[in-house]
VOROKE-294094 format. One record per residue: residue number from 1; x, y, z of N, C-alpha, C in turn. Coordinates in steps of 0.1 Angstrom, whole numbers. Example, Ala and Ser with C-alpha at 12.3 -4.5 7.8 and 13.67 -1.06 7.14 Angstrom:
<sites>
k / n_u / n_v / n_w / ca_u / ca_v / ca_w / c_u / c_v / c_w
1 / 132 / -57 / 78 / 123 / -45 / 78 / 132 / -33 / 78
2 / 128 / -22 / 71 / 137 / -11 / 71 / 129 / 0 / 79
</sites>
This chain:
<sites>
k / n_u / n_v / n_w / ca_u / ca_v / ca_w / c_u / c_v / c_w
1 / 580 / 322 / -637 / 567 / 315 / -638 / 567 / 305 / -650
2 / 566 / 293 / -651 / 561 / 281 / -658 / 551 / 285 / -665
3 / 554 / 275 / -676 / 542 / 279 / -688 / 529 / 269 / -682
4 / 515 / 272 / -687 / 505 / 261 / -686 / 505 / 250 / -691
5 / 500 / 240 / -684 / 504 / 229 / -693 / 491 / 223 / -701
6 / 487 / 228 / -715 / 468 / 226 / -715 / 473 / 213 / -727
7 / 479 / 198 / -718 / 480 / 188 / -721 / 472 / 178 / -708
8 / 469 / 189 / -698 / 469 / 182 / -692 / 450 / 184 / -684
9 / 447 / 173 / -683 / 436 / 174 / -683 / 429 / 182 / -665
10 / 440 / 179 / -656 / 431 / 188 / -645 / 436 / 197 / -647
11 / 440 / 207 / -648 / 450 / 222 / -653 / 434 / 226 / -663
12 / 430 / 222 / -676 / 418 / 227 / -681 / 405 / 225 / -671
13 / 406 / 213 / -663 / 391 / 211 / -654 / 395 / 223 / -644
14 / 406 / 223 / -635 / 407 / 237 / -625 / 405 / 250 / -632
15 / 411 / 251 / -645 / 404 / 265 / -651 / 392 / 264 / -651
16 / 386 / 253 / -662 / 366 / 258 / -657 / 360 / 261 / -645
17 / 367 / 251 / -631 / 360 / 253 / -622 / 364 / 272 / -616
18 / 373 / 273 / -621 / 374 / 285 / -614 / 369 / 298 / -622
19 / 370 / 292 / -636 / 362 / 307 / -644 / 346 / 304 / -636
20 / 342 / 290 / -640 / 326 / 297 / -631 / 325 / 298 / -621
21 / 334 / 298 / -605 / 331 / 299 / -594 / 335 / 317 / -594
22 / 342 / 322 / -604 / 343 / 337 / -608 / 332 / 345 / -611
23 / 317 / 336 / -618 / 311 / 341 / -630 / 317 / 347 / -640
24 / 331 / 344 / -644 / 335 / 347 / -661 / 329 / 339 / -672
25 / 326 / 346 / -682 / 321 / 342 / -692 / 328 / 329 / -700
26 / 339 / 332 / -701 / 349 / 326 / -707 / 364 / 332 / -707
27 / 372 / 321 / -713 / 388 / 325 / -715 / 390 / 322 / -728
28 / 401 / 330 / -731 / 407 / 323 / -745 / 424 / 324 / -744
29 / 430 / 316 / -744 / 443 / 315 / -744 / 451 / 312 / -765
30 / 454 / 321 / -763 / 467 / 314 / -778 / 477 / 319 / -775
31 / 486 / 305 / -786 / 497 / 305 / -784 / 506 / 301 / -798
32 / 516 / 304 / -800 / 518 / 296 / -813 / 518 / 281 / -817
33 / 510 / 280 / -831 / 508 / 262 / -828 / 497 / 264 / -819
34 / 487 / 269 / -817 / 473 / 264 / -810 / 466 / 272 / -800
35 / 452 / 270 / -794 / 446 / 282 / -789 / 436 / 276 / -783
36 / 432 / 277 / -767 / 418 / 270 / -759 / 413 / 283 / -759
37 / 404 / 277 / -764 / 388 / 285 / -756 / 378 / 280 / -751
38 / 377 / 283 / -736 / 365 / 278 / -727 / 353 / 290 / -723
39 / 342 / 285 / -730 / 331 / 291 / -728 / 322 / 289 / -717
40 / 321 / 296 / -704 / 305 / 288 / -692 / 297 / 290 / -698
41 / 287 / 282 / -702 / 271 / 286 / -705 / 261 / 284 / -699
42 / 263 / 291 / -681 / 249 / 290 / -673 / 244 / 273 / -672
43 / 235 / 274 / -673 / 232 / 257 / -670 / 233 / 245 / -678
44 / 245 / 250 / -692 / 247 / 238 / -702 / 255 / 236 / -697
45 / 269 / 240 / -688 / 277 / 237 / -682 / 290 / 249 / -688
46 / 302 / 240 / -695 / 312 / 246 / -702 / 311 / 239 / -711
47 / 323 / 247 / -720 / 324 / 241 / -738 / 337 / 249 / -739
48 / 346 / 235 / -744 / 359 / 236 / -745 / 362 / 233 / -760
49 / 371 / 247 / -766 / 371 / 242 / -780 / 389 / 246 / -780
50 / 395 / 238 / -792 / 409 / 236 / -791 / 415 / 241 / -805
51 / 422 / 245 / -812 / 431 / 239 / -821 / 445 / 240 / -821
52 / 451 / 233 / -831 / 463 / 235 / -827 / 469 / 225 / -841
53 / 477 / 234 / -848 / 486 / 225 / -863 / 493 / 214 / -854
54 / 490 / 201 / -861 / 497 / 188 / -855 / 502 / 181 / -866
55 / 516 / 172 / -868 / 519 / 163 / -878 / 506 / 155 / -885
56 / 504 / 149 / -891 / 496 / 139 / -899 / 504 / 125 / -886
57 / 492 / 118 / -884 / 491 / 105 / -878 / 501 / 93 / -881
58 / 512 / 88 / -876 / 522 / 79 / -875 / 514 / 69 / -888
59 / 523 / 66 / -898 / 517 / 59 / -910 / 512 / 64 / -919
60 / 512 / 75 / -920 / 501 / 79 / -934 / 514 / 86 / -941
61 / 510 / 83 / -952 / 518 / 91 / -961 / 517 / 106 / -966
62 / 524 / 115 / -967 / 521 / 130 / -974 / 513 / 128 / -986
63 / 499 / 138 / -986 / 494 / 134 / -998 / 480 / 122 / -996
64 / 482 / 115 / -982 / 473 / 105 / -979 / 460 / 111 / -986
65 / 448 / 99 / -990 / 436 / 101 / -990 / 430 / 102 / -977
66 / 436 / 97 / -968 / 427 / 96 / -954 / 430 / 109 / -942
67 / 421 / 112 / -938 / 423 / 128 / -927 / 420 / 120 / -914
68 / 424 / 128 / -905 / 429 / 124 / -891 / 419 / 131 / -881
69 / 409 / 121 / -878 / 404 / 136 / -864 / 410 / 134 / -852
70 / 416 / 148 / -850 / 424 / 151 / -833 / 418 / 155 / -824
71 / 426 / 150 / -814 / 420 / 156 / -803 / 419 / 167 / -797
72 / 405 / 178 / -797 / 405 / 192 / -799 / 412 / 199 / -780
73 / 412 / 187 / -772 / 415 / 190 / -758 / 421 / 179 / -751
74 / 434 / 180 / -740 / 435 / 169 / -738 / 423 / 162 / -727
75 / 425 / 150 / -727 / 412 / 142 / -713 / 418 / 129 / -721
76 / 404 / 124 / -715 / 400 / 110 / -712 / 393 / 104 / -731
77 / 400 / 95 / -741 / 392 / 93 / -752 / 378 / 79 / -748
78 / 371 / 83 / -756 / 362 / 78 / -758 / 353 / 75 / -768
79 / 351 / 60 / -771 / 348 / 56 / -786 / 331 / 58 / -789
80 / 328 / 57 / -778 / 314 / 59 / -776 / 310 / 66 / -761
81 / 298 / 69 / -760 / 292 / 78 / -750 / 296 / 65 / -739
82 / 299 / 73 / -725 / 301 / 64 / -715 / 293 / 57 / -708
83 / 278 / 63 / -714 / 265 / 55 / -707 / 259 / 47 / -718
84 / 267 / 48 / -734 / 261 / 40 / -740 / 264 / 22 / -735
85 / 255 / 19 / -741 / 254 / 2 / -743 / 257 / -1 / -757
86 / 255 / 4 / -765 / 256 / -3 / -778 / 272 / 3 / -786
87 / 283 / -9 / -786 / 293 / -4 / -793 / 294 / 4 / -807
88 / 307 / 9 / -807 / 307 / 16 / -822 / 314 / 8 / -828
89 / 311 / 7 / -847 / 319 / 0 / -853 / 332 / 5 / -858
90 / 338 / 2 / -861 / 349 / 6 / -875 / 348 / 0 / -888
91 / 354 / 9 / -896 / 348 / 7 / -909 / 332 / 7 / -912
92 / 329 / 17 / -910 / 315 / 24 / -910 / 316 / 34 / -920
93 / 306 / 39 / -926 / 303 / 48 / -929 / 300 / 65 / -925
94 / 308 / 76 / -926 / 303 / 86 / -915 / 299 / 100 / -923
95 / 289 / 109 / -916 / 291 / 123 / -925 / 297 / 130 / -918
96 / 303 / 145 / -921 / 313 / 150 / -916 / 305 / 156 / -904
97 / 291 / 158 / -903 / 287 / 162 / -890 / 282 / 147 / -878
98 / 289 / 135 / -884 / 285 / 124 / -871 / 295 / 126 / -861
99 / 290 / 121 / -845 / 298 / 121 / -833 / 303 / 107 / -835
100 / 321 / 107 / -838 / 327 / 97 / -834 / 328 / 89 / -824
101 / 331 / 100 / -814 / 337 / 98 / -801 / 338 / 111 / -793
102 / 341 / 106 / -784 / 343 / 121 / -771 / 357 / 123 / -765
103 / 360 / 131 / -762 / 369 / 135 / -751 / 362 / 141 / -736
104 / 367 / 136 / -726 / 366 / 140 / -713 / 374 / 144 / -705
105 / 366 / 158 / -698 / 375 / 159 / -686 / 371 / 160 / -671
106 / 367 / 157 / -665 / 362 / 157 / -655 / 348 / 154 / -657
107 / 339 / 163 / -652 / 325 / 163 / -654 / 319 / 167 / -673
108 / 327 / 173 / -680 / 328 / 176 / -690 / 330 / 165 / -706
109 / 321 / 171 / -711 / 323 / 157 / -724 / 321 / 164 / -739
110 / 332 / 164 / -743 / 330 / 173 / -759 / 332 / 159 / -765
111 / 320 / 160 / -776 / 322 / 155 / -790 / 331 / 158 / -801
112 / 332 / 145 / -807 / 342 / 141 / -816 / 335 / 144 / -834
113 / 336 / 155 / -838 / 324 / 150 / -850 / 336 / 147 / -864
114 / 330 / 141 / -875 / 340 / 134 / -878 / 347 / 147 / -892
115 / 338 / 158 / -892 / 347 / 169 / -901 / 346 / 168 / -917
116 / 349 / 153 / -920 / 345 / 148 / -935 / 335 / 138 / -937
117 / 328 / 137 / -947 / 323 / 124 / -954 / 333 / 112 / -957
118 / 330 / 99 / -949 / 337 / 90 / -954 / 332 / 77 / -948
119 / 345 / 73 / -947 / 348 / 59 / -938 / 358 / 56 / -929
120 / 349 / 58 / -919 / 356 / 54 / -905 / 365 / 41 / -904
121 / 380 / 43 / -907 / 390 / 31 / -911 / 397 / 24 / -899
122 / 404 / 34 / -890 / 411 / 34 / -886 / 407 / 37 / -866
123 / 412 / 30 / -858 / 413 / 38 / -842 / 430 / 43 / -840
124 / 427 / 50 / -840 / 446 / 57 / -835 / 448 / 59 / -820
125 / 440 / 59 / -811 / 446 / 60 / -797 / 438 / 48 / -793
126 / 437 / 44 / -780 / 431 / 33 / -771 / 417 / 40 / -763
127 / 411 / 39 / -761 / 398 / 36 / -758 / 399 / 39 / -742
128 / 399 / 49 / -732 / 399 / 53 / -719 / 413 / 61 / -721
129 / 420 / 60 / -728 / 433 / 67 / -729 / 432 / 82 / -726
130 / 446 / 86 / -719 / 447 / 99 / -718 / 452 / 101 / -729
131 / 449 / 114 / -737 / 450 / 117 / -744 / 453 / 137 / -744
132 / 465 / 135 / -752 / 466 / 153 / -755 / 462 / 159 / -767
133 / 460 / 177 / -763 / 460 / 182 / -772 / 468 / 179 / -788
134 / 452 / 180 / -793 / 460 / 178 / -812 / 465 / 159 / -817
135 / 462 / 151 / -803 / 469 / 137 / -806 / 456 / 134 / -817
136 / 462 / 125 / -826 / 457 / 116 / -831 / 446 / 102 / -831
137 / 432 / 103 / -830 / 423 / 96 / -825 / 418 / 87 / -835
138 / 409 / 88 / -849 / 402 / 79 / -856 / 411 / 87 / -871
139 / 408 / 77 / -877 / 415 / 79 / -894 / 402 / 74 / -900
140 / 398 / 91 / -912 / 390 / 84 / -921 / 393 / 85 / -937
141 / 384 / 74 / -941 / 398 / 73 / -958 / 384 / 75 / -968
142 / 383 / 80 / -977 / 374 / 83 / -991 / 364 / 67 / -990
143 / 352 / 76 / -992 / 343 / 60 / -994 / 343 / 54 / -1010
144 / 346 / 42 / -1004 / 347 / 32 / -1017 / 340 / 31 / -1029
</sites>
């Protein structure tokens, strides 16, 4: 048997659809180096949460002032909501509870929150990009 591949974004949308066509509550998978957990919540839908230890972001130094927010699942990145109109900036101001950005997978859309107080410096992936577990998305550096 082949291991799962939870890089890959229909492999997590086929598990949700099938934990709620089951009525299971949820799953949790770990592994070393990282761990999904998909919660159904009746009519909020699902909620997909991820971690997983990843290198520091191509360029930063050991020691960097600036932290990395990753991607907690793989999907679809997104810099802003997909029904918004009004772009995001960079080099913004952020608190560690603002929505950066999203990840998507299917019908499904988890928020990006930014974890620290700072300044939004940096985009590290492309904007509709697939994107995997733990990759590297926005860089933020100590406010000035």
């Amino acid at each position: 048997m082949s291991a799962i591949d939870f890089n890959d974004p229909a492999t997590i949308a086929l598990l949700t659809e099938a934990l709620t066509a089951a009525g299971v509550d949820g799953l949790e998978i770990s592994r070393p180096g990282g761990q999904l957990r998909i919660l159904v919540a009746g009519k909020d839908g699902a909620r997909i949460s991820s971690t997983e230890a990843t290198p520091r972001a191509p360029g930063l130094a050991p020691g960097s002032v600036a932290d990395v927010v990753k991607a907690p699942m793989a999907g679809r990145f997104y810099v802003e909501h997909p029904t918004s109109a009004a772009p995001q900036n960079l080099s913004r101001s952020v608190s560690d509870a603002d929505i950066v950005g999203f990840v998507g997978v299917g019908h499904i859309l988890l928020p990006l929150r930014a974890g620290r107080s700072g300044i939004l410096t940096r985009l590290l992936a492309e904007p509709g990009a697939l994107v995997g577990f733990g990759d590297p998305l926005f860089e933020i550096g100590l406010p000035s």
